[in-house]
C-alpha positions in Angstrom: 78.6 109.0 102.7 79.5 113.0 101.5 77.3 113.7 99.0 78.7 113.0 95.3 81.0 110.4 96.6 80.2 106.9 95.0 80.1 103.8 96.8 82.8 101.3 95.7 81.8 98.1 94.0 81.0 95.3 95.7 82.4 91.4 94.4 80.8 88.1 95.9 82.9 86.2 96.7 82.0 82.9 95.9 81.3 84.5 92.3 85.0 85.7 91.9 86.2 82.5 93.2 84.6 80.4 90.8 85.6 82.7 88.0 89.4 82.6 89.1 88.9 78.7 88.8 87.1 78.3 85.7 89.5 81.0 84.0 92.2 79.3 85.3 90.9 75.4 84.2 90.4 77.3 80.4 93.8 77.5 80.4 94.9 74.7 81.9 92.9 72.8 78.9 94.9 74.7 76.7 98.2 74.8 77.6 98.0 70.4 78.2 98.2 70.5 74.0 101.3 72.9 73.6 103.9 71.5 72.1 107.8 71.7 72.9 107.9 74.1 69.5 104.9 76.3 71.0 106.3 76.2 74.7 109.9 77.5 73.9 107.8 80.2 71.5 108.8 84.1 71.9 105.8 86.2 73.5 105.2 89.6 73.6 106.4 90.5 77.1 110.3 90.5 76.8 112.6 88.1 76.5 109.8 85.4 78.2 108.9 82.5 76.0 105.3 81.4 75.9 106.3 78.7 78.6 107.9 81.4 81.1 103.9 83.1 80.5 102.4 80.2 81.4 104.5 79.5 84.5 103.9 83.0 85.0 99.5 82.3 85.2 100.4 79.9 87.4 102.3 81.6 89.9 99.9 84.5 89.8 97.5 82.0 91.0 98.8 79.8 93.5 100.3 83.3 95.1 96.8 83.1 96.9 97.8 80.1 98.4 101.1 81.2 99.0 100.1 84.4 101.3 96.8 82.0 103.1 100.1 79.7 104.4 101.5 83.1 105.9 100.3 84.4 108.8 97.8 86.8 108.5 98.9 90.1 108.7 96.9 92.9 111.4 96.0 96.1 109.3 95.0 96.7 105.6 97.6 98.8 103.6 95.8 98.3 99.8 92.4 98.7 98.6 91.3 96.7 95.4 91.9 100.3 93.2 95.0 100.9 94.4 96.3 98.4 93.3 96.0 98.4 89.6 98.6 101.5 90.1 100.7 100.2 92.3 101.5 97.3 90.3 104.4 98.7 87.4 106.9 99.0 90.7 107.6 95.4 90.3 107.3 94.7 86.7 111.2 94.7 86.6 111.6 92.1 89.0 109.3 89.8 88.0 110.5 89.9 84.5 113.7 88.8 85.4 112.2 86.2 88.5 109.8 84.0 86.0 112.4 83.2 83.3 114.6 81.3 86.6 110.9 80.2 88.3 110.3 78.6 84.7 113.7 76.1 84.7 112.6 75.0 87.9 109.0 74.3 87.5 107.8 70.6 86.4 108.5 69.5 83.1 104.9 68.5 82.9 102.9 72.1 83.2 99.3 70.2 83.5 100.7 68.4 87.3 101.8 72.2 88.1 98.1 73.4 87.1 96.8 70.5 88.8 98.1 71.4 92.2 97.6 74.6 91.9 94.0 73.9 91.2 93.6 71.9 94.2 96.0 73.5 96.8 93.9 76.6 96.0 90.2 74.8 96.0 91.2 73.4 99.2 92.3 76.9 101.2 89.7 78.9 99.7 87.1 76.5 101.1 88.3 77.3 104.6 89.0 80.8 104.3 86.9 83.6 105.6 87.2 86.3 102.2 88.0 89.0 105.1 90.9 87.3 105.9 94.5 89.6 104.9 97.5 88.3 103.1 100.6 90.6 102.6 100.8 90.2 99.3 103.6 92.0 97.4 101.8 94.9 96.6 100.7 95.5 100.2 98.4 94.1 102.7 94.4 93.6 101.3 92.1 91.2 102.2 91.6 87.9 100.4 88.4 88.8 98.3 90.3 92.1 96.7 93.1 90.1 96.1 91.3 87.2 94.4 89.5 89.9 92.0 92.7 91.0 91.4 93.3 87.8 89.9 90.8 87.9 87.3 92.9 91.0 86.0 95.9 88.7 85.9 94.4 85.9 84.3 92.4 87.6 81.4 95.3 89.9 80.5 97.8 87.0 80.5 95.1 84.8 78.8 94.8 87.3 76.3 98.6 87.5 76.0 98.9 83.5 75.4 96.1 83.4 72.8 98.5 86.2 71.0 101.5 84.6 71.6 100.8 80.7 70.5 98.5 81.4 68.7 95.3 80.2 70.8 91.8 80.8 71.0 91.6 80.5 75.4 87.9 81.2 76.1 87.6 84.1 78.5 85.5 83.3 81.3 82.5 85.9 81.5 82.6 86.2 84.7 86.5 86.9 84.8 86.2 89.6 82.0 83.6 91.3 84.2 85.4 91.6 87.2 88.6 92.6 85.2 86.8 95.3 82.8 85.4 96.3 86.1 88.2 96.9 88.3 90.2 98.3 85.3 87.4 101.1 84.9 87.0 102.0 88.5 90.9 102.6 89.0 91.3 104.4 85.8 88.2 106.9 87.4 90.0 107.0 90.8 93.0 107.5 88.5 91.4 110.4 86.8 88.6 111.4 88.6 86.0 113.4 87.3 82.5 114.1 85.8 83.6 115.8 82.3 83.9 112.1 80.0 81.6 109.2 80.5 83.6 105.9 79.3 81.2 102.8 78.5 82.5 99.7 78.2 79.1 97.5 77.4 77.9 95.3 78.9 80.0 95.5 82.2 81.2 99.1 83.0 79.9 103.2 82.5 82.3 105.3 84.6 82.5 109.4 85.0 86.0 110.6 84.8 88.3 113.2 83.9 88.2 116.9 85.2 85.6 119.5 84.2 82.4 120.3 83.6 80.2 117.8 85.1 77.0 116.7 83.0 73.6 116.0 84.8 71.7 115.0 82.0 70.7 113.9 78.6 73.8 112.8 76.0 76.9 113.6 77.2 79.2 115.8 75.9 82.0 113.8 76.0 81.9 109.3 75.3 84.4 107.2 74.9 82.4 103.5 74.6 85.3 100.5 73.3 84.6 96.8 74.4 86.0 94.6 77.2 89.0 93.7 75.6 90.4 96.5 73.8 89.8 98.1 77.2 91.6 95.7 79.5 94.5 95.8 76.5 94.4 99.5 76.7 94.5 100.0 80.6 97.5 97.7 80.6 99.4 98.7 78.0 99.2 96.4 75.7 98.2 98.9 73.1 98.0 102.3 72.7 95.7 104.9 72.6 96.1 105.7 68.5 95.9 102.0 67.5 93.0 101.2 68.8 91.5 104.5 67.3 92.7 103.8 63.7 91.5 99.6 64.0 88.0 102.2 65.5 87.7 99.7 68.5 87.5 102.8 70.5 85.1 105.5 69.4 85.3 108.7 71.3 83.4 111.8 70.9 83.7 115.1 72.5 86.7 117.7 73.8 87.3 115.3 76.9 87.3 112.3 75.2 90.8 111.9 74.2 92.5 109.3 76.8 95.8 109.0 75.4 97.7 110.8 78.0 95.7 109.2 80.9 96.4 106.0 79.7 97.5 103.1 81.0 96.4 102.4 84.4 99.0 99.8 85.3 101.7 101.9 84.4 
């Protein structure tokens, strides 16, 4: 490995398979109490209601079922970074696709989260974590993708508790992996020694060009916590909010991220 060059992170996979499940059953719990009034509530993401969201979790979940049914593709095209900024592409496509998957989906959500729980449970228990899907994003291999669904579901958690009104546990091991990923991609994104960004307890990161520090305090720290973070990297709020609400503190001539941000843009 060239000298300076950081290994990427590594994710068990049994770990991210178990927090994809419990993340997932958290809201499954959740959504079995929504009533007709909540379900046909407005959200924050267009013209969806909260039900088109909630179809929308599931979908993002049993997609990993979806592309093990396929046959497995030959070469990887997409590495776990990648994808976080590969992802806006689509956004118009799918905002107009989960409204029409929503009129067709069950009537009773919990039977739809209930076969997704076990279709998935079922492949994942016979899959080898190497294996590649082609998902639409690109070809990566089923471990990458399932950490990418950790992103999906805490951001889309977090966009449900906002939206009805809920208090959806997030799974720690789910905010991990997504505060994680979200860090790594925004260094890749801006890469860089100049700016240290902390996100305790799960993430420290170097970005942003210039000068590199090798020790003691450095000059430039942005520090926020998991959630603001994941919220900023995906847009769901800005840069000067989250200063003036001081759930980002950020010190130093390098330590404004405003124009870097977000990563899934």
């Amino acid at each position: 490995m060239p000298q300076g060059k950081k290994r990427p992170r590594t994710y068990d996979p049994k770990k991210i398979q178990a927090a994809v499940l419990a993340q997932f059953s958290a809201v499954r719990e959740a959504v079995r109490d929504l009533t007709p009034e909540q379900l046909a509530g407005s959200t924050y993401l267009g013209d969806w209601t909260v039900r088109d969201l909630v179809v929308h979790i599931d979908m993002g979940v049993r997609a990993v079922v979806r592309h093990l049914d396929d046959t497995a593709p030959a070469e990887v095209e997409l590495t776990l970074l990648e994808w976080p900024l590969r992802t806006a592409r689509f956004a118009d496509d799918l905002a107009r696709f989960v409204p029409e998957l929503a009129e067709r989906a069950p009537e009773d959500l919990d039977e739809l989260f209930a076969g997704t729980t076990a279709a998935l449970t079922e492949r994942l228990a016979a899959a080898d974590p190497h294996r590649l899907l082609a998902t639409r994003v690109g070809v990566m291999n089923l471990n990458d993708f399932m950490v990418t669904r950790t992103i999906e579901l805490i951001v889309h958690t977090d966009d449900l508790n906002r939206a009805a009104g809920l208090d959806i546990p997030l799974d720690r091991q789910t905010l991990a992996a997504c505060t994680r990923v979200l860090a790594d991609a925004f260094a890749a994104k801006a890469p860089g020694g100049a700016t240290e960004l902390r996100i305790p307890p799960y993430a420290v990161v170097q970005c942003v060009e210039g000068p590199r520090h090798t020790r003691g305090t450095p000059p430039n720290v942005v520090e926020t916590d998991p959630l603001t973070w994941v919220r900023l990297a995906t847009g769901r709020t800005d840069w000067a909010t989250a200063r003036d609400e001081a759930k980002v503190h950020a010190s130093g001539e390098r330590a404004d991220l405003a124009g870097l941000l977000p990563v899934m843009s």
